[in-house]
C-alpha positions as MATLAB code, in Angstrom:
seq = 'XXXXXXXXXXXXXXXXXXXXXXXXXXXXXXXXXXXXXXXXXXXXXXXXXXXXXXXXXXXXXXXXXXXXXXXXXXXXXXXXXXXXXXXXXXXXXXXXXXXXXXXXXXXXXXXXXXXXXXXXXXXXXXXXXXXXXXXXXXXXXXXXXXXXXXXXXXXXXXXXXXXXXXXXXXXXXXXXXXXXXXXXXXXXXXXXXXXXXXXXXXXXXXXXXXXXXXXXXXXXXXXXXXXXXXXXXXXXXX';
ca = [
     -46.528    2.735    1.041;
     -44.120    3.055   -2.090;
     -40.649    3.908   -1.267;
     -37.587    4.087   -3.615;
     -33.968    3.475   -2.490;
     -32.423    6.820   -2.007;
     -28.687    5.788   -0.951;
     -26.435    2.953    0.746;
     -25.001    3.265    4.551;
     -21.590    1.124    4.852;
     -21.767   -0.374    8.746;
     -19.749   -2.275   10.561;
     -20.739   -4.720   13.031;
     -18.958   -6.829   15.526;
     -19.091  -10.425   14.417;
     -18.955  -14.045   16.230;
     -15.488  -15.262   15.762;
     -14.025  -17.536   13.331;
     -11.099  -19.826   14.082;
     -10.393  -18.098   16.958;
     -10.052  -14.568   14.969;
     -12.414  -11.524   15.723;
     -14.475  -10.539   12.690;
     -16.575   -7.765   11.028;
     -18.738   -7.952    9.213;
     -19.509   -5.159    6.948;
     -23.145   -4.697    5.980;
     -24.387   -2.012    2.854;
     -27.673   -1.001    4.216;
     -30.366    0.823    2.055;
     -31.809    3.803    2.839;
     -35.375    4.649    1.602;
     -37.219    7.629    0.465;
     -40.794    8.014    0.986;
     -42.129   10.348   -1.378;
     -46.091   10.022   -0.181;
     -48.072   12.680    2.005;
     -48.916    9.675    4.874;
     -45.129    9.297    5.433;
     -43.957   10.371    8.811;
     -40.581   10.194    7.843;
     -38.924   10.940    4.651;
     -36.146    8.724    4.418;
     -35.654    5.047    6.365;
     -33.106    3.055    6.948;
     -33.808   -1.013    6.098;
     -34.115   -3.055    9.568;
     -33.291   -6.655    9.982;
     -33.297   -7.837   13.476;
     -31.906  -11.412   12.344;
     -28.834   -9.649   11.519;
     -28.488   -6.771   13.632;
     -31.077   -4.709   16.203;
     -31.544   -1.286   15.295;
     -28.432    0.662   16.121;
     -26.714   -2.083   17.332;
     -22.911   -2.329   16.903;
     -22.746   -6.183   17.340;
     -24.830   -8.735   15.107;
     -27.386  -11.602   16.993;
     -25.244  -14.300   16.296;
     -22.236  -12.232   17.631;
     -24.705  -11.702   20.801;
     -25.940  -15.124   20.780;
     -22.281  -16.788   20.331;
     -21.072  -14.737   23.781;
     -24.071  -16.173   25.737;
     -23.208  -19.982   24.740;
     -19.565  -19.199   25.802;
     -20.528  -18.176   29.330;
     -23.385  -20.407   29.699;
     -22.113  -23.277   28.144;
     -17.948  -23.091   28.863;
     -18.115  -21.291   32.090;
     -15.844  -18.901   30.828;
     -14.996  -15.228   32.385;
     -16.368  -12.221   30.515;
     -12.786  -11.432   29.285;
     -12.123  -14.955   27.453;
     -15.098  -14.236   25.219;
     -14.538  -10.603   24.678;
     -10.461  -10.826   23.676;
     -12.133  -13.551   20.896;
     -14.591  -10.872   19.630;
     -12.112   -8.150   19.732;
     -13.510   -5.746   22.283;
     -13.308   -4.498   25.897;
     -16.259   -5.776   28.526;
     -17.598   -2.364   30.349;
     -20.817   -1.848   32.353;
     -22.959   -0.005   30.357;
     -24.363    3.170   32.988;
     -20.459    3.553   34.175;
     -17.772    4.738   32.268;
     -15.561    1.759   33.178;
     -13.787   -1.145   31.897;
     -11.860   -4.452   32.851;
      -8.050   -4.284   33.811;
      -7.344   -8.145   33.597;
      -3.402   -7.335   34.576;
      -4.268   -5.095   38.204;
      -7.439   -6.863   38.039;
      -9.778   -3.393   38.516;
     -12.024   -1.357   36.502;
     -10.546    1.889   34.330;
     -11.841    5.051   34.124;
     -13.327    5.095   29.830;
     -15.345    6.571   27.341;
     -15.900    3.853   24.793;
     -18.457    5.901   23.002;
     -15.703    8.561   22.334;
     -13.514    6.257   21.567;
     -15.677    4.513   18.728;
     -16.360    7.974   17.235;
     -12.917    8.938   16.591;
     -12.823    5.196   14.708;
     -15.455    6.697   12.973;
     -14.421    9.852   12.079;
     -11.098    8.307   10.486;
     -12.988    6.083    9.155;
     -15.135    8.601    7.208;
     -11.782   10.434    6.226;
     -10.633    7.145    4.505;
     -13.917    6.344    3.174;
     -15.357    2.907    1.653;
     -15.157    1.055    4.936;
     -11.126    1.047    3.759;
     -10.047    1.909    7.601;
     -11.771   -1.028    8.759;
     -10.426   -3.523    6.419;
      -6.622   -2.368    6.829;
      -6.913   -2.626   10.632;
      -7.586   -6.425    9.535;
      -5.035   -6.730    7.526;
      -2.783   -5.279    9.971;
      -3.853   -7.376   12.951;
      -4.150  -10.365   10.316;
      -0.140   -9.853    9.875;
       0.766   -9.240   13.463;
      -1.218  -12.847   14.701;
       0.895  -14.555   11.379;
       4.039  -13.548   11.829;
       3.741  -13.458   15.276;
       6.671  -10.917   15.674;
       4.248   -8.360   17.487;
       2.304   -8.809   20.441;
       0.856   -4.741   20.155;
      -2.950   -4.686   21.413;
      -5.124   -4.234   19.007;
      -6.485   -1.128   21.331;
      -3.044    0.360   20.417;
      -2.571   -0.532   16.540;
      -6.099    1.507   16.361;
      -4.866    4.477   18.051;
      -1.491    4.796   16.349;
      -3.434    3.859   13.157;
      -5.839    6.590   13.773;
      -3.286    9.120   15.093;
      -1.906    8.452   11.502;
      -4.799    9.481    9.706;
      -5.227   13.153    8.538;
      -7.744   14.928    6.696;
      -5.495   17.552    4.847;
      -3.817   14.261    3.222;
      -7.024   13.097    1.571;
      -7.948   16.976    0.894;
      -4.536   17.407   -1.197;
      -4.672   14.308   -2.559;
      -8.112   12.982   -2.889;
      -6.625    9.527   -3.924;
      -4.389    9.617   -0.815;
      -6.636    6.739    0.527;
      -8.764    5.969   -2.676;
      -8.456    2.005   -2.179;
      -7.705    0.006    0.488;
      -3.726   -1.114   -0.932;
      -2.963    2.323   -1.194;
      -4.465    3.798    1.783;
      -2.692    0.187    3.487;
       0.716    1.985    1.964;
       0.473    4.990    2.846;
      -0.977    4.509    6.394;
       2.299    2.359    7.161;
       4.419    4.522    5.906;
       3.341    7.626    8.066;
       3.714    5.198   10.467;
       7.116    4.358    9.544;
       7.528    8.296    9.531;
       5.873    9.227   13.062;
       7.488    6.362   15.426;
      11.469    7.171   14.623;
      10.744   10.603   15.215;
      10.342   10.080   18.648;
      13.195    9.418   20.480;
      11.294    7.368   23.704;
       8.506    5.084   23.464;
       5.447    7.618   22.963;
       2.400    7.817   25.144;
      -0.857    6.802   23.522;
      -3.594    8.709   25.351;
      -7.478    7.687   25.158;
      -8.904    9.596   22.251;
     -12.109   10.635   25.195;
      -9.581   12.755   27.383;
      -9.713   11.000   30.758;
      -6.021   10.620   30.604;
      -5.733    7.355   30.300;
      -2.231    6.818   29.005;
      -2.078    3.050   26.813;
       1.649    3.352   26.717;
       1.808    0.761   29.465;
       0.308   -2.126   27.756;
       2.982   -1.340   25.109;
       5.639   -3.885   26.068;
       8.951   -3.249   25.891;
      10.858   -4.812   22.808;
       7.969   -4.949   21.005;
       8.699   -5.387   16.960;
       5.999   -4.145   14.299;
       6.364   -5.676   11.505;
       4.852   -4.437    8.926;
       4.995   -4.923    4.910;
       7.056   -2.207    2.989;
      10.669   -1.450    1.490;
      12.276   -0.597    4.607;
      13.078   -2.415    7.642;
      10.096   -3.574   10.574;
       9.353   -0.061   13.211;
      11.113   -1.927   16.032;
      11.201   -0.429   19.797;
      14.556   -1.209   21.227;
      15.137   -1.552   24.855;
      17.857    0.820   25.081;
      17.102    2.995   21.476;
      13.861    4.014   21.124;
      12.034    3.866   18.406;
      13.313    3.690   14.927;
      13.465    2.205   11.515;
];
């Protein structure tokens, strides 16, 4: 069989950590086009089960680094999971893990890793990914912010519109300025509200994330203008 490379797919898998920090890692897969009669399929994407299975969101060291941990360190499902970034659920019930009432909540994780994906296509490049890094990278630093990284990627993705990019097709065209201008519709949508907002679950079930959004929390994040702060008494403002 001769096949030709047609195009590049940008995916994003979960990584093992590294220094105690979750990781992605960002693979630019090839996609093949099969221009002979005997070809059942036109085009292919390239497999490499020592990275990744097929379709997997999570790489085989990722997978293999979680087994040591609970093997190895007797640790809960949770301590592993908070180090790769993500939220344990049964796979066959739309569940996860409440470590604070200590109880499983109603989820749709699938819905809730296509609407990462759909602002991620609206930013393009893999650029959505990389300034949720940066902006968790800052928050651990400076360690001024204790938001959940669960929240940061729903007010992030709340902040991302498609009619910017459509009127200004540069409006995310790298990842400093799509950084920039993600932080400051940010800095425009959380003074505007006058009480803490809620932060519902992208899937519908009504889950409401505003909860895990401590009071007094302070976002600091880089720009001209002073840290989005939530005061105890004020809101939220500049």
């Amino acid at each position: 069989m001769i096949a030709w490379v047609h195009a590049r797919e940008l995916v994003t898998l979960i990584d093992a950590p590294l220094f105690g920090r979750a990781v992605r890692l960002a693979r630019n897969k090839r996609r093949h086009a099969c221009h002979e009669p005997a070809c059942t399929m036109a085009t292919f994407v390239e497999q490499d089960e020592t990275i990744a299975a097929p379709r997997a969101l999570r790489t085989a060291r990722a997978a293999g680094w979680a087994l040591a941990q609970l093997r190895a360190e007797h640790a809960s499902i949770n301590a592993p999971a908070r180090q790769l970034g993500v939220i344990p659920f049964i796979e066959g019930r739309p569940v996860i893990t409440n470590n604070r009432s200590d109880s499983w909540e109603t989820t749709d994780p699938k819905a809730f890793t296509e609407l990462v994906a759909g602002k991620s296509r609206i930013v393009g490049g893999g650029r959505l990914e990389a300034v949720l890094q940066l902006l968790k990278y800052l928050r651990d630093t400076k360690t001024t912010s204790s938001i959940k990284s669960v929240l940061l990627t729903i007010l992030v993705g709340n902040a991302i519109e498609s009619w910017r990019s459509a009127g200004d097709p540069e409006y995310y065209g790298d990842i400093a300025t799509a950084l920039v201008h993600i932080i400051e519709d940010l800095n425009d949508y959380l003074p505007s509200n006058p009480t803490m907002p809620s932060l519902y679950h992208p899937s519908g079930t009504g889950r409401d994330f505003r909860e895990r959004w401590d009071p007094g929390w302070i976002l600091q994040l880089p720009g001209p203008d002073s840290p989005l702060r939530h005061e105890d008494a004020g809101g939220v403002r500049r």
